[in-house]
PDB file of the backbone (N, CA, C, O) and the ligand in Angstrom, with CONECT records:
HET     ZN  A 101       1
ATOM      1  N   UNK A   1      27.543  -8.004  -2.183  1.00  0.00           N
ATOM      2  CA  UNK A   1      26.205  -7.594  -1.748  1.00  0.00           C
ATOM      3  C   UNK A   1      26.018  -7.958  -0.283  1.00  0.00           C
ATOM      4  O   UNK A   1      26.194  -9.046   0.266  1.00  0.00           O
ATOM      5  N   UNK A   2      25.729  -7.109   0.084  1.00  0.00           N
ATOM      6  CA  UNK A   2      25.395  -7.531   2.011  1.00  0.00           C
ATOM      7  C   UNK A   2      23.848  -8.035   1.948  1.00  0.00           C
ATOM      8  O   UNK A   2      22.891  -7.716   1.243  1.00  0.00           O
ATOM      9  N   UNK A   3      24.043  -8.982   3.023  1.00  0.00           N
ATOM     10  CA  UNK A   3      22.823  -9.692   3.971  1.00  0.00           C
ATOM     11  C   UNK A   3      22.517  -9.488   4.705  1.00  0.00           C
ATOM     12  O   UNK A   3      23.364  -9.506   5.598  1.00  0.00           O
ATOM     13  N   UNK A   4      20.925  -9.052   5.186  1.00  0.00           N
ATOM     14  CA  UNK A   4      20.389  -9.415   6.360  1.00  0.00           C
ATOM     15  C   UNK A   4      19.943 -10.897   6.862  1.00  0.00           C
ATOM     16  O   UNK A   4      19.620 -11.930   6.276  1.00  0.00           O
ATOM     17  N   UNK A   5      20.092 -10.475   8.361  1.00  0.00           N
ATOM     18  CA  UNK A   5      20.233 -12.223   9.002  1.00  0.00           C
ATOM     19  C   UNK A   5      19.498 -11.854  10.115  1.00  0.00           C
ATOM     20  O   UNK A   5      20.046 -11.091  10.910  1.00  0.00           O
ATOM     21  N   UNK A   6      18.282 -12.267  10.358  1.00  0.00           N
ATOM     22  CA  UNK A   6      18.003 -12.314  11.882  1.00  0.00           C
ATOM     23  C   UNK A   6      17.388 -13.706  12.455  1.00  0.00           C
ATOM     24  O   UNK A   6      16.704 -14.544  11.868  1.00  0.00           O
ATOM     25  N   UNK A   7      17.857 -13.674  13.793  1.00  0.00           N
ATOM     26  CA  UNK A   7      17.643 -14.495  14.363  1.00  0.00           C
ATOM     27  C   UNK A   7      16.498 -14.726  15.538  1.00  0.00           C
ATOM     28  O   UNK A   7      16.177 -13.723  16.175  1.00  0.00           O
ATOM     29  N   UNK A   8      15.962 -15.785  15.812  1.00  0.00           N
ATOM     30  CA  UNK A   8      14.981 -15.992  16.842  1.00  0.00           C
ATOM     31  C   UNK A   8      15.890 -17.069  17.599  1.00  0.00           C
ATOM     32  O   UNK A   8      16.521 -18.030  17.160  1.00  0.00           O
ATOM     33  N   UNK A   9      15.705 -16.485  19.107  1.00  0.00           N
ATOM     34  CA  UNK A   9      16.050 -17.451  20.417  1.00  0.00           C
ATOM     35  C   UNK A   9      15.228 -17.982  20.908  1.00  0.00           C
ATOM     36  O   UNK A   9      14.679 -17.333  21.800  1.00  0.00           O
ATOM     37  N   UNK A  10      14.647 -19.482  20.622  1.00  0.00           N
ATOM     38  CA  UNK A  10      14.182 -20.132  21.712  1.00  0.00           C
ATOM     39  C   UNK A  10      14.419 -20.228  23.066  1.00  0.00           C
ATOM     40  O   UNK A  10      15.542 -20.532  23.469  1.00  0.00           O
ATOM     41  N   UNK A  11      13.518 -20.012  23.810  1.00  0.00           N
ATOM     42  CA  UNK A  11      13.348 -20.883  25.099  1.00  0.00           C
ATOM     43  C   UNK A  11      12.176 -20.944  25.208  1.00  0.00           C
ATOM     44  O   UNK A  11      11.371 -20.640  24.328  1.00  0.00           O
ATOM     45  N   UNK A  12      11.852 -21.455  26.602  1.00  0.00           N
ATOM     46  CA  UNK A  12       9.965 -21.380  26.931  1.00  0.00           C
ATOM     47  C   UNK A  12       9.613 -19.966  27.651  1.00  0.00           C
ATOM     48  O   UNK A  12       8.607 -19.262  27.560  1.00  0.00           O
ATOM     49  N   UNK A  13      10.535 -19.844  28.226  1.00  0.00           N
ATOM     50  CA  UNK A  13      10.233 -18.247  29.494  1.00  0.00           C
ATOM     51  C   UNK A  13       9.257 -19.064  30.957  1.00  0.00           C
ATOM     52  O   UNK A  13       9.348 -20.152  31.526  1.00  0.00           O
ATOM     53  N   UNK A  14       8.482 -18.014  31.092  1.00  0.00           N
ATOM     54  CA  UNK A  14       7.765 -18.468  32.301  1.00  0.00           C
ATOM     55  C   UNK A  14       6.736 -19.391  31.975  1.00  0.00           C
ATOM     56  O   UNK A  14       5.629 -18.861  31.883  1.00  0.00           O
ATOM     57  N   UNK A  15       6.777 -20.722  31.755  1.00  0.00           N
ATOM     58  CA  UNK A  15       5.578 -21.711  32.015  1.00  0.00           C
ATOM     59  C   UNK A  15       5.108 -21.912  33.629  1.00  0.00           C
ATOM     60  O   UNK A  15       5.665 -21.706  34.707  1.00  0.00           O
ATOM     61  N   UNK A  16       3.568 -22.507  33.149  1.00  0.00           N
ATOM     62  CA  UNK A  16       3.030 -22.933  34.129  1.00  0.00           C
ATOM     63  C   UNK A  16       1.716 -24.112  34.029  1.00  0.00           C
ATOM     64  O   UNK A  16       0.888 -24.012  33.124  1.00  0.00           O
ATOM     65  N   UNK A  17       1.658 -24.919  34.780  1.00  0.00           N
ATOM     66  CA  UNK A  17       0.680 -25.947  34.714  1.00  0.00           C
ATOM     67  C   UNK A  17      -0.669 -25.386  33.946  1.00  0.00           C
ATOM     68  O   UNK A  17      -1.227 -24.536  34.641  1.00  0.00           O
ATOM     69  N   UNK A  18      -1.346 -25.641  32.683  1.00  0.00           N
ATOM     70  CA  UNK A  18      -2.576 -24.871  31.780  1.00  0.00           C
ATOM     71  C   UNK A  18      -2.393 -23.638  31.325  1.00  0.00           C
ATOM     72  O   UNK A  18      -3.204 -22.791  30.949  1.00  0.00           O
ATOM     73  N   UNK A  19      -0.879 -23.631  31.425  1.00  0.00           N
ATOM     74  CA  UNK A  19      -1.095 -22.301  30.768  1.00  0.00           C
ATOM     75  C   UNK A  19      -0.644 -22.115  29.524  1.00  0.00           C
ATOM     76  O   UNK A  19      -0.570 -23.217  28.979  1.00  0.00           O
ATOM     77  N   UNK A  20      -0.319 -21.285  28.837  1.00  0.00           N
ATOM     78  CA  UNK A  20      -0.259 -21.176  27.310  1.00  0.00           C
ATOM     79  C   UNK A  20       0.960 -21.976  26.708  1.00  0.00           C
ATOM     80  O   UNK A  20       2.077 -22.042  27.219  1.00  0.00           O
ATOM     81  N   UNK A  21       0.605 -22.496  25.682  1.00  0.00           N
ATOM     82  CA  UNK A  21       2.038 -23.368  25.366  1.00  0.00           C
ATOM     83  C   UNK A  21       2.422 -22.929  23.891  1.00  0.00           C
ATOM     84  O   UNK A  21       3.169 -23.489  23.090  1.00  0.00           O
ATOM     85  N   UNK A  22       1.780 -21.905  23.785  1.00  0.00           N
ATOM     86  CA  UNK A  22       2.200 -20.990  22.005  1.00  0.00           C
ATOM     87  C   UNK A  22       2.816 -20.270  22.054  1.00  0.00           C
ATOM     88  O   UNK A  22       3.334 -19.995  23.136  1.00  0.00           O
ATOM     89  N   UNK A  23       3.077 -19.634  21.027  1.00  0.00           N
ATOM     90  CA  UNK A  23       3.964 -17.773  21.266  1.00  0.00           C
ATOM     91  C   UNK A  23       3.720 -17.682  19.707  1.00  0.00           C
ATOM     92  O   UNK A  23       3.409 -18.595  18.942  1.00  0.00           O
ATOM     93  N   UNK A  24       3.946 -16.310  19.425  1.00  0.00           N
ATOM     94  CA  UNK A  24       3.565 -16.388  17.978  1.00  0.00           C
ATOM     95  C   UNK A  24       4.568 -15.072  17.629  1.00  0.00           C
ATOM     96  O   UNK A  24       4.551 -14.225  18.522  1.00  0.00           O
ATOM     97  N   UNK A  25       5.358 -14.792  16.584  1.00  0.00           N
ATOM     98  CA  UNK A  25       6.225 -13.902  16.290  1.00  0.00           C
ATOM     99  C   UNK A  25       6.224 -13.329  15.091  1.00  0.00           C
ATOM    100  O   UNK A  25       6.050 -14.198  14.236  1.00  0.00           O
ATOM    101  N   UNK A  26       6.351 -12.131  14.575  1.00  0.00           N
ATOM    102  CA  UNK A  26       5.936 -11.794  13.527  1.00  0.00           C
ATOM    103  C   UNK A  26       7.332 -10.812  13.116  1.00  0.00           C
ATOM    104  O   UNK A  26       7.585  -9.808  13.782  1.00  0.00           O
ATOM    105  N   UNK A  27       8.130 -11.202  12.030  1.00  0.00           N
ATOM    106  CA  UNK A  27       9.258 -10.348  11.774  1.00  0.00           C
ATOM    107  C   UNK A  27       8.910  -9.778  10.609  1.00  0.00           C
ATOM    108  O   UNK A  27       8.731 -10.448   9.592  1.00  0.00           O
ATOM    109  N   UNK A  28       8.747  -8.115  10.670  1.00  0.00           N
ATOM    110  CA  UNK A  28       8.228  -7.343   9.451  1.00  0.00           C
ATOM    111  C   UNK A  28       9.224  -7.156   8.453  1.00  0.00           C
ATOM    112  O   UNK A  28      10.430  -6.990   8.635  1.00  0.00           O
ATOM    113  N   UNK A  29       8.643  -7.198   7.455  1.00  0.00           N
ATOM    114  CA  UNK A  29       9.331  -6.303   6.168  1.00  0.00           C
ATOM    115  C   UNK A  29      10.787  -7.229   5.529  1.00  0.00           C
ATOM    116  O   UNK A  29      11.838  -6.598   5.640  1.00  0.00           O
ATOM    117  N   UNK A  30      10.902  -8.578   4.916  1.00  0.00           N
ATOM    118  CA  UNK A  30      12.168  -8.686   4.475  1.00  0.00           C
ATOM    119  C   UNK A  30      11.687  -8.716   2.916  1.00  0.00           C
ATOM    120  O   UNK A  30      10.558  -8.819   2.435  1.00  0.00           O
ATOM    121  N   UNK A  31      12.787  -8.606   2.398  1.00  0.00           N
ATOM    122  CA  UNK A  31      12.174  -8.033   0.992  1.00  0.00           C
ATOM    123  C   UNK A  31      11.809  -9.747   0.111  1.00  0.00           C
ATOM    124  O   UNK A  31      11.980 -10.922   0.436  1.00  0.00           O
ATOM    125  N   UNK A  32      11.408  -9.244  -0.751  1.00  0.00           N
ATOM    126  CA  UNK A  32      10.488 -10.247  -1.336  1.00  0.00           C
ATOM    127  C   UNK A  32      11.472 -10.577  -2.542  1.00  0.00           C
ATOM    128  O   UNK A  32      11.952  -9.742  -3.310  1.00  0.00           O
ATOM    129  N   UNK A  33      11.707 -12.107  -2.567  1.00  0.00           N
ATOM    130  CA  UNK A  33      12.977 -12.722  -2.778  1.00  0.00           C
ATOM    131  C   UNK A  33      12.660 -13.003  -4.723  1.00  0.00           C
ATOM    132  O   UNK A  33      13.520 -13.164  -5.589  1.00  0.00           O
ATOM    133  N   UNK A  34      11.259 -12.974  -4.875  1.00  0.00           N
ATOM    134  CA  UNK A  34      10.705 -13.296  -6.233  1.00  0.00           C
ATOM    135  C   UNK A  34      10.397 -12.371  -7.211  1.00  0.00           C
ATOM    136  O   UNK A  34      10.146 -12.482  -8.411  1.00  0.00           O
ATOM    137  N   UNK A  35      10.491 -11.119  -6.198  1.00  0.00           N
ATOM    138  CA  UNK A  35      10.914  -9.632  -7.450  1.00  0.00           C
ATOM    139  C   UNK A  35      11.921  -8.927  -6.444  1.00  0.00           C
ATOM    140  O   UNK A  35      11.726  -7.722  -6.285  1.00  0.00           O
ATOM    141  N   UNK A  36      12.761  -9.390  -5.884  1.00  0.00           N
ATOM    142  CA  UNK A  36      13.739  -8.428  -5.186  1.00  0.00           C
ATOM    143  C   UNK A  36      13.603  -6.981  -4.713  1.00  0.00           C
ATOM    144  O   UNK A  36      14.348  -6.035  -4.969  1.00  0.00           O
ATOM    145  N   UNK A  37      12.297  -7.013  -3.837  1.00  0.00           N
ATOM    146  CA  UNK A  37      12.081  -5.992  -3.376  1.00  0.00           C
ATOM    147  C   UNK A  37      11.659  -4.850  -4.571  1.00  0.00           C
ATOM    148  O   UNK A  37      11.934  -3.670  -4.354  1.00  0.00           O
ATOM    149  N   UNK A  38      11.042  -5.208  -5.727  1.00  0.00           N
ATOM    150  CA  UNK A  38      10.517  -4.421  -6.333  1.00  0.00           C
ATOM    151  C   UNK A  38       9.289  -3.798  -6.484  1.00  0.00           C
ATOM    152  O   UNK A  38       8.899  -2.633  -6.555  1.00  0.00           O
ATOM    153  N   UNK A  39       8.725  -5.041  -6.518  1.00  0.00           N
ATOM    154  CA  UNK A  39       6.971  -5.294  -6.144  1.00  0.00           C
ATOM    155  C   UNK A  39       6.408  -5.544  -7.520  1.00  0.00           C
ATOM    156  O   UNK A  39       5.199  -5.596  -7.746  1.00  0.00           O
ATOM    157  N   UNK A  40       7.547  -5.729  -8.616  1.00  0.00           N
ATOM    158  CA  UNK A  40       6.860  -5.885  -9.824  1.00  0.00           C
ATOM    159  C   UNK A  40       7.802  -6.495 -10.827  1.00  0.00           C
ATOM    160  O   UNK A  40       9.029  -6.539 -10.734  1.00  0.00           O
ATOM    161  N   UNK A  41       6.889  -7.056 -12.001  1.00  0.00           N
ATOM    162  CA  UNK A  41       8.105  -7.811 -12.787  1.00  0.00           C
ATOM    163  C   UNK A  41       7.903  -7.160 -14.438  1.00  0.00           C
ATOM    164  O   UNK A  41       6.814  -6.682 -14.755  1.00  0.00           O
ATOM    165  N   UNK A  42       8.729  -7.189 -15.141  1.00  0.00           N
ATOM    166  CA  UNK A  42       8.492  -5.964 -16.762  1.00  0.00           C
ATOM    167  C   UNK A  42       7.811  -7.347 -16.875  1.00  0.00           C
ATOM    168  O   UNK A  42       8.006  -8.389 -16.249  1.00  0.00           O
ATOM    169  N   UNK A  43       6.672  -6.931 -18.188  1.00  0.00           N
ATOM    170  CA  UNK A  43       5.967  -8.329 -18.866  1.00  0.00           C
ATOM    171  C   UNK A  43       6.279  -7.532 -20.523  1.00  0.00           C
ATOM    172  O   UNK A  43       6.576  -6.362 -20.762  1.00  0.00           O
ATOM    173  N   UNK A  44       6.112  -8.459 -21.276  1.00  0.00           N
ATOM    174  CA  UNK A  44       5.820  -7.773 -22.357  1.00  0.00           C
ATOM    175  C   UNK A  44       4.352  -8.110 -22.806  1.00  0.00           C
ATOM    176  O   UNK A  44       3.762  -9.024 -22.230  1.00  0.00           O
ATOM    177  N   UNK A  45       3.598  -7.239 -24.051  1.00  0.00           N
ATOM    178  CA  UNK A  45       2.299  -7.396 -24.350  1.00  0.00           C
ATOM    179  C   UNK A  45       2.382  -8.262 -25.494  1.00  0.00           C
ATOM    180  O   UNK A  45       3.383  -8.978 -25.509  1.00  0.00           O
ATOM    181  N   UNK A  46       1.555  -8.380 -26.489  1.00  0.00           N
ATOM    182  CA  UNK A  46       1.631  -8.948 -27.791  1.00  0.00           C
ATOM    183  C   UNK A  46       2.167  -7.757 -28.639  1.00  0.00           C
ATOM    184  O   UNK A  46       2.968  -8.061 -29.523  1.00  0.00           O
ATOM    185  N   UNK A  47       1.824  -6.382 -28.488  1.00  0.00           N
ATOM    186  CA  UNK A  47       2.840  -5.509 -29.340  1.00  0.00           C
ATOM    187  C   UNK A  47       3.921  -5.448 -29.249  1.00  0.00           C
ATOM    188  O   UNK A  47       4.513  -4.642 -29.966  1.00  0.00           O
ATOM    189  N   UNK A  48       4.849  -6.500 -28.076  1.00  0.00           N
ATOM    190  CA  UNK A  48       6.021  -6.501 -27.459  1.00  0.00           C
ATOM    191  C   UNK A  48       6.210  -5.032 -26.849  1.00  0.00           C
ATOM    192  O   UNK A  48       7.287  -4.456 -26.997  1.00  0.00           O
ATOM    193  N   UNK A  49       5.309  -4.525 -26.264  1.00  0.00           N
ATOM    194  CA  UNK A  49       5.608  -3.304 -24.740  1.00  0.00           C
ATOM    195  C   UNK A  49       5.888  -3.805 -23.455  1.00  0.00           C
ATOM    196  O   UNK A  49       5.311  -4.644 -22.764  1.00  0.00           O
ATOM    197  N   UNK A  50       6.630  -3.297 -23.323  1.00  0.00           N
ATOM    198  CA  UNK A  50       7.052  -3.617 -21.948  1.00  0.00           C
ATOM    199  C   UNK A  50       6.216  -2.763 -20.833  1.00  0.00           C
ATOM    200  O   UNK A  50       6.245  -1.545 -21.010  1.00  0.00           O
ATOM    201  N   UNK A  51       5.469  -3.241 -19.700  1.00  0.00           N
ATOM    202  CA  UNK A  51       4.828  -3.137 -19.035  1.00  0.00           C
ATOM    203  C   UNK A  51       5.163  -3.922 -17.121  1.00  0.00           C
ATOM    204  O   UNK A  51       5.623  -5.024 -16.821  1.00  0.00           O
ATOM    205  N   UNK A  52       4.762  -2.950 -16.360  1.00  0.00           N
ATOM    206  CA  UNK A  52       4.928  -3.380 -14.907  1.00  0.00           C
ATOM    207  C   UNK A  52       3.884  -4.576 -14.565  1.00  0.00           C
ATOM    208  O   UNK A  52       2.670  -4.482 -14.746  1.00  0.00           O
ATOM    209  N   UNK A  53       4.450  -5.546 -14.120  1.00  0.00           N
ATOM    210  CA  UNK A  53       3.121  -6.167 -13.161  1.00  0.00           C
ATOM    211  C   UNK A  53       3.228  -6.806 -12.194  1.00  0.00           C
ATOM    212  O   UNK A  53       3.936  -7.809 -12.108  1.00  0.00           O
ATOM    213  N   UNK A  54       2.553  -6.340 -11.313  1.00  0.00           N
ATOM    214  CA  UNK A  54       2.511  -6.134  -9.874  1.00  0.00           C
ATOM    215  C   UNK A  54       3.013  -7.975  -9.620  1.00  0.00           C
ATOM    216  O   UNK A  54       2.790  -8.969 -10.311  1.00  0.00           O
ATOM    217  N   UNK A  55       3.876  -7.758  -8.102  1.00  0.00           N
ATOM    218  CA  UNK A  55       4.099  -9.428  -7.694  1.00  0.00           C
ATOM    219  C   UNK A  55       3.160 -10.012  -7.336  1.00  0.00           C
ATOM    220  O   UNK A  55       2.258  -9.410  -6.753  1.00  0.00           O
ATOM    221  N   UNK A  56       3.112 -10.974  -7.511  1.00  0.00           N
ATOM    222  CA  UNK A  56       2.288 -11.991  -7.025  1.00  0.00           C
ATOM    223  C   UNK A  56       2.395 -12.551  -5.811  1.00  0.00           C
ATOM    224  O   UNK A  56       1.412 -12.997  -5.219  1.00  0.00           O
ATOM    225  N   UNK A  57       3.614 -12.581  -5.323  1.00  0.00           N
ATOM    226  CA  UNK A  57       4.114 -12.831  -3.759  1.00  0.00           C
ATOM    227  C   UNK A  57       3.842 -12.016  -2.747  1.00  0.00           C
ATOM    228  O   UNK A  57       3.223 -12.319  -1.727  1.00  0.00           O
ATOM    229  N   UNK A  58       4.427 -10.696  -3.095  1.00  0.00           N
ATOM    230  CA  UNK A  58       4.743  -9.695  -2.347  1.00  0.00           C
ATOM    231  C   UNK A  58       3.075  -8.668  -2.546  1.00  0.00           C
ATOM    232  O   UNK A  58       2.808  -7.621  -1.956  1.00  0.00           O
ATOM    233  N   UNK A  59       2.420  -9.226  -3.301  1.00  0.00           N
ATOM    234  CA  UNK A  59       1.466  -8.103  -4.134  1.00  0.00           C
ATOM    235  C   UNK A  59       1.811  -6.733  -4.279  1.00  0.00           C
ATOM    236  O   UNK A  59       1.067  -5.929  -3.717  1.00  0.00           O
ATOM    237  N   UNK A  60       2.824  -6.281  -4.941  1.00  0.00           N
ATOM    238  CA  UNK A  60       3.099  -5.278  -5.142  1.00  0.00           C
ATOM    239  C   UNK A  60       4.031  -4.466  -3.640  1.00  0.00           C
ATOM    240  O   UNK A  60       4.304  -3.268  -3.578  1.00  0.00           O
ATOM    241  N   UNK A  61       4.213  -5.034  -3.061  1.00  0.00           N
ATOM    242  CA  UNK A  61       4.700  -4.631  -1.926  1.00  0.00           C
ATOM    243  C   UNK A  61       6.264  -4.474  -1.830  1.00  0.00           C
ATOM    244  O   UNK A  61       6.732  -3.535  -1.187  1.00  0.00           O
ATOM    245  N   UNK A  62       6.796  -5.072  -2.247  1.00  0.00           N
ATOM    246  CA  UNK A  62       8.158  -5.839  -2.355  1.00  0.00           C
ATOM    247  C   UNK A  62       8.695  -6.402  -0.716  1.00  0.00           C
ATOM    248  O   UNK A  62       9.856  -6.677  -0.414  1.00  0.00           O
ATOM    249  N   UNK A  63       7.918  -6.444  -0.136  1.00  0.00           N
ATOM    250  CA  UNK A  63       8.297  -7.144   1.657  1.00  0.00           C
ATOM    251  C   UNK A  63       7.730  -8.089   1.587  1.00  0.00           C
ATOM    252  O   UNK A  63       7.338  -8.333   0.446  1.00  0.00           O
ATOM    253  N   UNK A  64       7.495  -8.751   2.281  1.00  0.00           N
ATOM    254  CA  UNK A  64       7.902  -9.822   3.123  1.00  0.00           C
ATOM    255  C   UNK A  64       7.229  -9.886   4.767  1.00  0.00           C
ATOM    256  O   UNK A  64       7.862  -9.369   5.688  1.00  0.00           O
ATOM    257  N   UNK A  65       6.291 -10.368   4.937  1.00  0.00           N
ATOM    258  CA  UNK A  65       6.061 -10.313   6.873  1.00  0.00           C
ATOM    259  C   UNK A  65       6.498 -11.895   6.880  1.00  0.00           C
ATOM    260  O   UNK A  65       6.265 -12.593   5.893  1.00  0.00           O
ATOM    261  N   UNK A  66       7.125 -12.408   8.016  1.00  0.00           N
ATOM    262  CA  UNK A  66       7.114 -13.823   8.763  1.00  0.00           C
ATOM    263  C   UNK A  66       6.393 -14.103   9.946  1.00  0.00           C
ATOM    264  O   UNK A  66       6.589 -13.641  11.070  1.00  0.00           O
ATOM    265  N   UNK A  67       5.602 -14.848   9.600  1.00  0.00           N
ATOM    266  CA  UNK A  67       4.692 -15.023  11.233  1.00  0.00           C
ATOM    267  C   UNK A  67       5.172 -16.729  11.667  1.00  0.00           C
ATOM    268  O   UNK A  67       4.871 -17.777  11.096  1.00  0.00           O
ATOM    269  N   UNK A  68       5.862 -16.540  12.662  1.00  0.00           N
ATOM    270  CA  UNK A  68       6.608 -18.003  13.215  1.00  0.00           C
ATOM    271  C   UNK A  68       5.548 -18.223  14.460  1.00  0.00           C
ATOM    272  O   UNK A  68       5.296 -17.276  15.206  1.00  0.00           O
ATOM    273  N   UNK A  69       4.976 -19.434  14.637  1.00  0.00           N
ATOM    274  CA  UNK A  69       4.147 -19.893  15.404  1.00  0.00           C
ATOM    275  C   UNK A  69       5.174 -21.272  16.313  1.00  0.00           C
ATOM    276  O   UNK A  69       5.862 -22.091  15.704  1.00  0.00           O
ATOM    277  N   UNK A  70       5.052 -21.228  17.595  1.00  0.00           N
ATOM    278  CA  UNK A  70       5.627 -22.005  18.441  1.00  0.00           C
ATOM    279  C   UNK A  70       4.668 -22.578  19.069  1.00  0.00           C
ATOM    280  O   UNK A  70       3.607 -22.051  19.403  1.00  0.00           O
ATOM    281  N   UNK A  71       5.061 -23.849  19.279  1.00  0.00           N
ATOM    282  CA  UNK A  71       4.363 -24.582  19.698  1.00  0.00           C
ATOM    283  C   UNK A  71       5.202 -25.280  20.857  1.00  0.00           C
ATOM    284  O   UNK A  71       6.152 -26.012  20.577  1.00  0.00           O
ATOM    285  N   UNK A  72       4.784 -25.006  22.282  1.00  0.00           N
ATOM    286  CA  UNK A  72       5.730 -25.881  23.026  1.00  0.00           C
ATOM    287  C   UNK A  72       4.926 -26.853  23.617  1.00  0.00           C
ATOM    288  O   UNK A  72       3.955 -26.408  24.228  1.00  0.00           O
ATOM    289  N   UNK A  73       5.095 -28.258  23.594  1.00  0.00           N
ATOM    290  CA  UNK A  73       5.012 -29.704  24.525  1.00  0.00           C
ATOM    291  C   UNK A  73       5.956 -30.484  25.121  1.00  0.00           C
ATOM    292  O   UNK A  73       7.112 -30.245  24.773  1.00  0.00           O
ATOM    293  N   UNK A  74       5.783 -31.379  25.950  1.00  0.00           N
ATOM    294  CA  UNK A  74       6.490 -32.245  26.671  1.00  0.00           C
ATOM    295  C   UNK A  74       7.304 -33.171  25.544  1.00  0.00           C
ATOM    296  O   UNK A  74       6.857 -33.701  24.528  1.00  0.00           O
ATOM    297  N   UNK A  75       8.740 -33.176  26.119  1.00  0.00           N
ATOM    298  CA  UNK A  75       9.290 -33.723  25.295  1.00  0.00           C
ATOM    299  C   UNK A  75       8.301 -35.276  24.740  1.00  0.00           C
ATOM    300  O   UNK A  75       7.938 -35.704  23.644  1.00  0.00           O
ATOM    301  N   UNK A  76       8.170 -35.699  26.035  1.00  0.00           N
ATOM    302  CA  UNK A  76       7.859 -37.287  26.111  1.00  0.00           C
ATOM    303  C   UNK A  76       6.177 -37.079  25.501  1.00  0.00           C
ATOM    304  O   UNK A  76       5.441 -37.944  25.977  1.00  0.00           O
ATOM    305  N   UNK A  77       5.667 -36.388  24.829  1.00  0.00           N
ATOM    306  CA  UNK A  77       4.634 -36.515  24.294  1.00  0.00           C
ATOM    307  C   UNK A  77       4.581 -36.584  23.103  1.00  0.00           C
ATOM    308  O   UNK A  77       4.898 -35.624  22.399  1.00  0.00           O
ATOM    309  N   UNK A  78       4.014 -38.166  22.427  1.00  0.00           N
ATOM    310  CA  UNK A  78       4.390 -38.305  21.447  1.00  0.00           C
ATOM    311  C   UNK A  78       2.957 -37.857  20.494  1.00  0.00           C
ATOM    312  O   UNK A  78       3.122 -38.002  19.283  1.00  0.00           O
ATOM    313  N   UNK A  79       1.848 -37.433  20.847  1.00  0.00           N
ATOM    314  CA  UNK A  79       1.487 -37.089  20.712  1.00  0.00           C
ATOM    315  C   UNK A  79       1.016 -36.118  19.541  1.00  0.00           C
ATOM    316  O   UNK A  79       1.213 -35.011  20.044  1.00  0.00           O
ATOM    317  N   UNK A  80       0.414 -35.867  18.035  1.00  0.00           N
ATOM    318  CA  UNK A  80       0.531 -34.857  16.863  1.00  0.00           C
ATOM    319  C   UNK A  80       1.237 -35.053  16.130  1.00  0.00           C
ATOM    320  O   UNK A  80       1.369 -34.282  15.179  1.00  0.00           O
TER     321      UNK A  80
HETATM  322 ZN    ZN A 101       7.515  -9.596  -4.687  1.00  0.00          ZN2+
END
């Protein structure tokens, strides 16, 4: 079975004295690891039917968004 793999490169880029020390990144769509990209799991009823129901993770979606929040400070701040 093949994998996707992606990666994020740190650095800071252009700083400057008050200026922003966040970045915020958002990688769309990896599939949703708790119904495998289905968006749903069979349940059975009490008549024993088998029936769809929607993920709970993914809500029916079967993706996945990642929102990675950076936070950059001075090393020497011990600070949080
Ligand atoms: Zn899911």
């Amino acid at each position: 079975m093949s994998k996707e793999k992606r990666t994020i490169e740190i650095a800071p880029g252009l700083m400057s004295p008050g200026g922003r020390m966040g970045e915020r990144f958002l990688s769309r769509s990896h599939v949703c690891s708790y119904c495998q990209g289905n968006g749903y799991h069979w349940q059975e009823n009490c008549y024993r039917e088998r029936y769809k129901q929607g993920c709970p993770v993914c809500k029916g979606s079967g993706r996945l968004d990642a929102v990675i929040s950076i936070q950059w400070r001075a090393s020497n701040d011990t600070g949080r």
